[in-house]
C-alpha positions as CSV (number, residue, x, y, z in Angstrom):
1,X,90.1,138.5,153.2
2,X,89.0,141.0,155.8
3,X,88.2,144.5,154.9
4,X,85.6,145.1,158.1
5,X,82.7,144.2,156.1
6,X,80.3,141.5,157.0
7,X,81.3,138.0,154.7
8,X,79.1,137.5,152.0
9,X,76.8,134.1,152.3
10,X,75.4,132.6,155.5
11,X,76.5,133.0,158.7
12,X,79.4,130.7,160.2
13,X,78.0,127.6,161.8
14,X,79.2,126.6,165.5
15,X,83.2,125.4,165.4
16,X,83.5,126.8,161.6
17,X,86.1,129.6,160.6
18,X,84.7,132.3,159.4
19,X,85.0,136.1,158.0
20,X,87.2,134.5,155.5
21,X,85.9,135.0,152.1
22,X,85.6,137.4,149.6
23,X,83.8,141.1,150.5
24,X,80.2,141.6,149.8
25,X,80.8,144.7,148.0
26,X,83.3,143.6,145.8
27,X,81.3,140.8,145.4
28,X,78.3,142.7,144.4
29,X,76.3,141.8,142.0
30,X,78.1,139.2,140.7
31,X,76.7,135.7,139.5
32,X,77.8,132.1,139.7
33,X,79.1,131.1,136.7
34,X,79.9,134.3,135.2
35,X,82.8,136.0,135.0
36,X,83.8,139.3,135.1
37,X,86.2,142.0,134.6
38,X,89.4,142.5,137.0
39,X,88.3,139.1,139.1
40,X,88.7,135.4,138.8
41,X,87.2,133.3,141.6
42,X,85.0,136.0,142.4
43,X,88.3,137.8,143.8
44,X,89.6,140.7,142.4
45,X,93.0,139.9,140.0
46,X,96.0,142.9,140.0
47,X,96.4,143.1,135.4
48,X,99.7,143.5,134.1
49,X,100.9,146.8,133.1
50,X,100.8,146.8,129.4
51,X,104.7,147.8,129.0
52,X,105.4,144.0,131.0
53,X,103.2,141.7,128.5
54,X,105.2,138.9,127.6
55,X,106.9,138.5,123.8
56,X,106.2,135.9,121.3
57,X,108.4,133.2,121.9
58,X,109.4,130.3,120.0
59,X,106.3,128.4,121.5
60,X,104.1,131.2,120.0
61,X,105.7,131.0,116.3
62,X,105.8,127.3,116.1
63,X,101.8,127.0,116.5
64,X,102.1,126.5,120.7
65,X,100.0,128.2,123.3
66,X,101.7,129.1,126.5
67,X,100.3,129.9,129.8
68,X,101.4,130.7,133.4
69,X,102.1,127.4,134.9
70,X,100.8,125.2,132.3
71,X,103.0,123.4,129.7
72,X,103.3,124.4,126.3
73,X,100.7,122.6,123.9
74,X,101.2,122.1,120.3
75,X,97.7,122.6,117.9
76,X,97.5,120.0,115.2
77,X,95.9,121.1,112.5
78,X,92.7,119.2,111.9
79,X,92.8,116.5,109.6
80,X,89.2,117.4,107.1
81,X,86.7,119.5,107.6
82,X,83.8,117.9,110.0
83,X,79.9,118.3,108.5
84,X,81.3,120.1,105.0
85,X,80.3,119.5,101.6
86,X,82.7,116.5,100.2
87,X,82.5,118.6,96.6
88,X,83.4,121.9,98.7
89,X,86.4,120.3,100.7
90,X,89.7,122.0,99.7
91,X,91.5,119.0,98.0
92,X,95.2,118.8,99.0
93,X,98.6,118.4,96.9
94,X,98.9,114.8,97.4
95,X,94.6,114.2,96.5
96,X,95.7,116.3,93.3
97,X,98.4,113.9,92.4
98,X,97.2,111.4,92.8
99,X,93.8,112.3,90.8
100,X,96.7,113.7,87.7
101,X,97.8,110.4,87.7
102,X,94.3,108.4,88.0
103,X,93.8,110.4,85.0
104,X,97.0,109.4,83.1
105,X,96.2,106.0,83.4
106,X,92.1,106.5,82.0
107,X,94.3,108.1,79.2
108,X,96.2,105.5,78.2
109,X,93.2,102.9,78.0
110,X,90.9,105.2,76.2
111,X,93.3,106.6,74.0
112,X,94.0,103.2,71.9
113,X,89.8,102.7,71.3
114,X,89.4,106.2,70.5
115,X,92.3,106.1,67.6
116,X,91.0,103.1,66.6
117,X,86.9,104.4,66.1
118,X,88.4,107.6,64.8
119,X,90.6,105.9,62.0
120,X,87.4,102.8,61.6
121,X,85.9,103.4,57.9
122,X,82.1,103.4,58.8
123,X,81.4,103.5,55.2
124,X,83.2,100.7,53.7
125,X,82.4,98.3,56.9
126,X,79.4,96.3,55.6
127,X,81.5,95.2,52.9
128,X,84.6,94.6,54.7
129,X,82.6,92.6,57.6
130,X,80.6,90.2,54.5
131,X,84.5,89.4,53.3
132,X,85.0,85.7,52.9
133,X,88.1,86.0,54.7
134,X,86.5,87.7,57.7
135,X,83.6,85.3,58.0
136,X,85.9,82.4,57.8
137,X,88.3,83.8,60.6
138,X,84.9,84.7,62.7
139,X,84.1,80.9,61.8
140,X,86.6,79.5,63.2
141,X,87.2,81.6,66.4
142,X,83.8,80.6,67.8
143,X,84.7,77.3,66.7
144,X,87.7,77.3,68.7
145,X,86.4,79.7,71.2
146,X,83.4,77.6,72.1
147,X,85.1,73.9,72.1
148,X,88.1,75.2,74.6
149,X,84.8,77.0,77.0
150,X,83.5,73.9,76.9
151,X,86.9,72.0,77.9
152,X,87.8,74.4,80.5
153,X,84.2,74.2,82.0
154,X,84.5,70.0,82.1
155,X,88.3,70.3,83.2
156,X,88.4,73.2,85.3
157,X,85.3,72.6,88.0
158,X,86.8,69.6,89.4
159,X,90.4,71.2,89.2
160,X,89.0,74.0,91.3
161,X,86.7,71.8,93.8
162,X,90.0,70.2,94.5
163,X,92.1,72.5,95.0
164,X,89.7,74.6,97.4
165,X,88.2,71.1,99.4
166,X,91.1,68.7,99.5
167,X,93.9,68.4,101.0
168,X,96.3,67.6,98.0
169,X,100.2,66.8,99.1
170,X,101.2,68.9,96.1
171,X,98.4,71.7,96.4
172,X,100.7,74.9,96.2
173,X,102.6,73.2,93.4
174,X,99.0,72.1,91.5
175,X,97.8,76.0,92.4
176,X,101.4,77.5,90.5
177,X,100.9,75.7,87.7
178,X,97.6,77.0,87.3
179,X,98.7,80.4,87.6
180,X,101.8,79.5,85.2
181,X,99.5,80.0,82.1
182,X,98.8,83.6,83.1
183,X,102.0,85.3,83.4
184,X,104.6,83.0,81.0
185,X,104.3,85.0,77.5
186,X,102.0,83.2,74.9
187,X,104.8,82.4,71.9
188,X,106.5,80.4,75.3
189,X,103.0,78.5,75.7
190,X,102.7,77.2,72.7
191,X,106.6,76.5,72.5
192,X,106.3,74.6,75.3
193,X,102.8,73.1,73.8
194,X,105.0,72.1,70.4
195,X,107.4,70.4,72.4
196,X,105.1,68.6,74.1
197,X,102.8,67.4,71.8
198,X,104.6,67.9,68.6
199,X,105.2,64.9,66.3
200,X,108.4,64.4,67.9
201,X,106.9,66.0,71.9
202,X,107.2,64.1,74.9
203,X,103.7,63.1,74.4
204,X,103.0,63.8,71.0
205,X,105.3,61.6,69.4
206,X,102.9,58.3,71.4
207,X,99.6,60.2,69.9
208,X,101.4,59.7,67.0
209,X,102.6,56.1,66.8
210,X,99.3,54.7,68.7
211,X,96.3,56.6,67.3
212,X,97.3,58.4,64.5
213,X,96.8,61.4,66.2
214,X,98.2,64.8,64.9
215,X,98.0,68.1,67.1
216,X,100.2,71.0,65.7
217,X,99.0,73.0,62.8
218,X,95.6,71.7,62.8
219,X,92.1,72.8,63.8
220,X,92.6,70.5,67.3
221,X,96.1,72.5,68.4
222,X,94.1,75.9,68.1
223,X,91.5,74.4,70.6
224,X,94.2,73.2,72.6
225,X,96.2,76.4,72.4
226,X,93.5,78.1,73.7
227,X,92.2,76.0,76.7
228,X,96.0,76.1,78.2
229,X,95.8,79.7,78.0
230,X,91.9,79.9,79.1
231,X,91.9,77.8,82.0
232,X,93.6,79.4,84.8
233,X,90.8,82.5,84.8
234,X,87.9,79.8,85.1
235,X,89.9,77.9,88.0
236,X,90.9,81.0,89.6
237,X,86.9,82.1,90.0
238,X,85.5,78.8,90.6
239,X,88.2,78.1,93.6
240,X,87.3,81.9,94.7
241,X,84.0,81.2,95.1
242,X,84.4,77.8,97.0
243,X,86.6,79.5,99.4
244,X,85.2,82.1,100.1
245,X,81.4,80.4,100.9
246,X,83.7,77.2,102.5
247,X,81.9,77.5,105.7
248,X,78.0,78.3,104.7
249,X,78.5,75.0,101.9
250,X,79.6,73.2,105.0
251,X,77.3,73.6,106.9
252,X,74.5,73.2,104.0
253,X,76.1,69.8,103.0
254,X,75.5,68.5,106.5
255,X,72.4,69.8,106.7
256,X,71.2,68.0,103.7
257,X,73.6,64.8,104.2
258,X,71.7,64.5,108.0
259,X,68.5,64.7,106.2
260,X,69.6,61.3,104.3
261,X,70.3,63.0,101.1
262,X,73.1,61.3,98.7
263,X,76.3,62.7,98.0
264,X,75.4,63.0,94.0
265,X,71.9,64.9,95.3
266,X,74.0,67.5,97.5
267,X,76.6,68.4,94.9
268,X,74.1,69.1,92.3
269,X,71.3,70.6,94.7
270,X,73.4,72.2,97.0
271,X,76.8,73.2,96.2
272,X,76.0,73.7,92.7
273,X,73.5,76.7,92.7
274,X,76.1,78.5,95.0
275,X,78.9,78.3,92.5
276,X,77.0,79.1,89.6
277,X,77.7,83.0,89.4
278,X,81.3,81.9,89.6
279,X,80.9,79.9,87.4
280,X,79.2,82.0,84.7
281,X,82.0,84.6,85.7
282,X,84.5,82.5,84.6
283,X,83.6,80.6,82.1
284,X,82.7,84.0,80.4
285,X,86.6,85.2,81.2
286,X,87.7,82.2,79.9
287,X,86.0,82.4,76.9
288,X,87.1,86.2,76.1
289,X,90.6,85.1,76.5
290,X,90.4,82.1,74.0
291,X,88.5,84.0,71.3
292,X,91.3,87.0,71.6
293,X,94.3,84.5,71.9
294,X,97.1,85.1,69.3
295,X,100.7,84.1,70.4
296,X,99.9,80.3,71.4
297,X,98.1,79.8,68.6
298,X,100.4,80.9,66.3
299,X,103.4,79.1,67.2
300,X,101.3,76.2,68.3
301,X,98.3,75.9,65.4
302,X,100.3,78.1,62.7
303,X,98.1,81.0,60.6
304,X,96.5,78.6,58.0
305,X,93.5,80.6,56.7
306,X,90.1,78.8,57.1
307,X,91.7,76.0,59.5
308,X,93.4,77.7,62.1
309,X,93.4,81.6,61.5
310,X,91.2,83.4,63.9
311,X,90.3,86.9,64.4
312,X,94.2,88.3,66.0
313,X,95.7,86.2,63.5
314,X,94.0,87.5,60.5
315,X,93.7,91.0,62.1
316,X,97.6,90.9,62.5
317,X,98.1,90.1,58.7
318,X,95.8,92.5,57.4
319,X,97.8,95.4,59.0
320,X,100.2,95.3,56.8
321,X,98.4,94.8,53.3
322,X,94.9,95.8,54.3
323,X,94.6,98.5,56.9
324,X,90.7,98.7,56.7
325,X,90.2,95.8,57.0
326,X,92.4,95.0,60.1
327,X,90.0,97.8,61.5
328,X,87.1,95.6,61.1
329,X,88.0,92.8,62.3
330,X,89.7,95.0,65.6
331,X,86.2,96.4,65.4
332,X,84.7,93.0,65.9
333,X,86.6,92.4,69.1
334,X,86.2,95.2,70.4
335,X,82.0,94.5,70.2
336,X,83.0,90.9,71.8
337,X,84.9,92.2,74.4
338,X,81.9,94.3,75.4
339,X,79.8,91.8,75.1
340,X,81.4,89.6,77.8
341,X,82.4,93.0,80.2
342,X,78.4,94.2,80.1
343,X,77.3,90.6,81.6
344,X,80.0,91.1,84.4
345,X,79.6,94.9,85.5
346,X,77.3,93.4,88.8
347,X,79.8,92.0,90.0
348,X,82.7,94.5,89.7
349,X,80.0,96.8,90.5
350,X,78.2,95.5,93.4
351,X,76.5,98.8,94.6
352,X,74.9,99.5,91.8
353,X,71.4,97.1,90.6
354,X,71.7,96.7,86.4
355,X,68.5,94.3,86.2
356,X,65.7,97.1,86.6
């Protein structure tokens, strides 16, 4: 721009154009990297009259930022706030449903334990617990409890070692009858238990002629009611555990198999003290779920008090001529389903230590 004042800067070097460049006095005091008033570029920019500003378009009302010769961009709206206080975050419609309906659901399993220790008779409960018919049914649901643990734990390891380290032709039909157990409805179980090994079963009726041997409505058909029912949940964890530590046991087998050790000598040295949280896991799941089970047994086993009448059954007949003392006994599961859940809180929660 030429204005008949000397350029600002240096003077023009030999075969370089110059005088062309912005005026030392409208330059004038001026900095690099500072802008000021009326200029851009260090040149001096004509404003827009006020009366010819331009109106807030569509761009403007939808969130968009327009400029001269630039396209129109859109502002997201971040999605959290960055370095704020997680307790001081503004929680959002869909956080509060979904915490309305976490809440429903605490609801509805807290609700049934808190009717029933706000209807228990504290009073009366040393006396309804020393009943003869209590300690009986408590009799016989370790009984039963414990002999169908013990089953599961000699049945259900090499069940689960199979199914996890050999290749079985039948494997996904093996694994869904497993699972079977689990969801078909309990009275079903031990229908299909009675029709199996009933006096007149597809098995039972050879029990029968050959040794004599008498399953339903006895002490026996309890235990076996609740090992069909019990064994799923130890195979389940047992077969977890193997797969998920396939690799590290491989590689530890051959270690100690290329160090001359027998087979025998690995499985119990080796693979055995990996599997035995799994183990404990389970068997303790299993156990629960044979001292609580009700439906199997009592189409299977029948409700024959002192022989085959655990803790549900006799809990269920008390509720109708006894209320208190259906309250105990519910009071007594209650402190063995505790009692199994306390030993297993590490591992549903892993980030918090219990030993100390």
């Amino acid at each position: 721009m030429r204005c008949g004042h000397p350029p600002a800067g240096p003077p023009p070097r030999p075969g370089h154009r110059g005088g062309v460049g912005p005026c030392r006095r409208l330059t004038a005091g001026t900095r690099r990297g500072r802008r000021r008033r009326g200029l851009r570029h260090g040149r001096p920019v004509q404003r827009r009259p006020r009366g010819d500003r331009r109106p807030a378009g569509l761009g403007r009302l939808r969130g968009r930022r327009t400029h001269p010769g630039r396209r129109a961009v859109r502002r997201v709206p971040g999605v959290g706030r960055r370095g704020g206080h997680p307790r001081r975050t503004r929680v959002r419609p869909v956080r509060r449903l979904l915490l309305a309906l976490a809440g429903v659901a605490v609801l509805v399993l807290g609700l049934p334990v808190l009717g029933l220790l706000q209807r228990m008779p504290w009073t009366a409960l040393p006396d309804l617990l020393g009943d003869a018919v209590v300690l009986d049914a408590l009799r016989v649901s370790l009984v039963v409890s414990l002999v169908a643990a013990a089953v599961v734990l000699l049945l259900g390891t090499p069940l689960a070692w199979a199914l996890a380290r050999v290749d079985l032709p039948g494997r996904r039909l093996v694994r869904a009858l497993v699972v079977l157990p689990m969801v078909l409805p309990p009275v079903v179980g031990g229908t299909a238990l009675l029709f199996a090994l009933g006096r007149r079963g597809l098995v039972g009726q050879w029990l029968d002629r050959w040794f004599g041997l008498t399953l339903p409505f006895t002490l026996g058909g309890a235990i076996v009611a609740a090992t069909f029912v019990a064994l799923p949940f130890y195979v389940l964890a047992v077969e977890g555990a193997l797969q998920a530590s396939r690799r590290e046991l491989d590689d530890l087998e051959g270690v100690a198999a290329t160090l001359g050790a027998p087979p025998r000598l690995v499985l119990w040295r080796v693979t055995r003290p990996r599997l035995l949280p799994a183990m404990g896991a389970g068997l303790a799941l299993a156990w629960a779920r044979a001292i609580g089970e009700f439906g199997a047994t009592i189409t299977f086993a029948g409700n024959l008090p002192g022989r085959t009448q655990t803790l549900p059954l006799a809990t269920f007949l008390a509720l109708e001529a006894e209320p208190e003392r259906a309250l105990a006994l519910s009071l007594v599961m209650l402190v063995v389903a505790l009692a199994v859940l306390l030993p297993l809180r590490d591992r549903w929660l892993p980030g918090r230590d219990f030993r100390r």
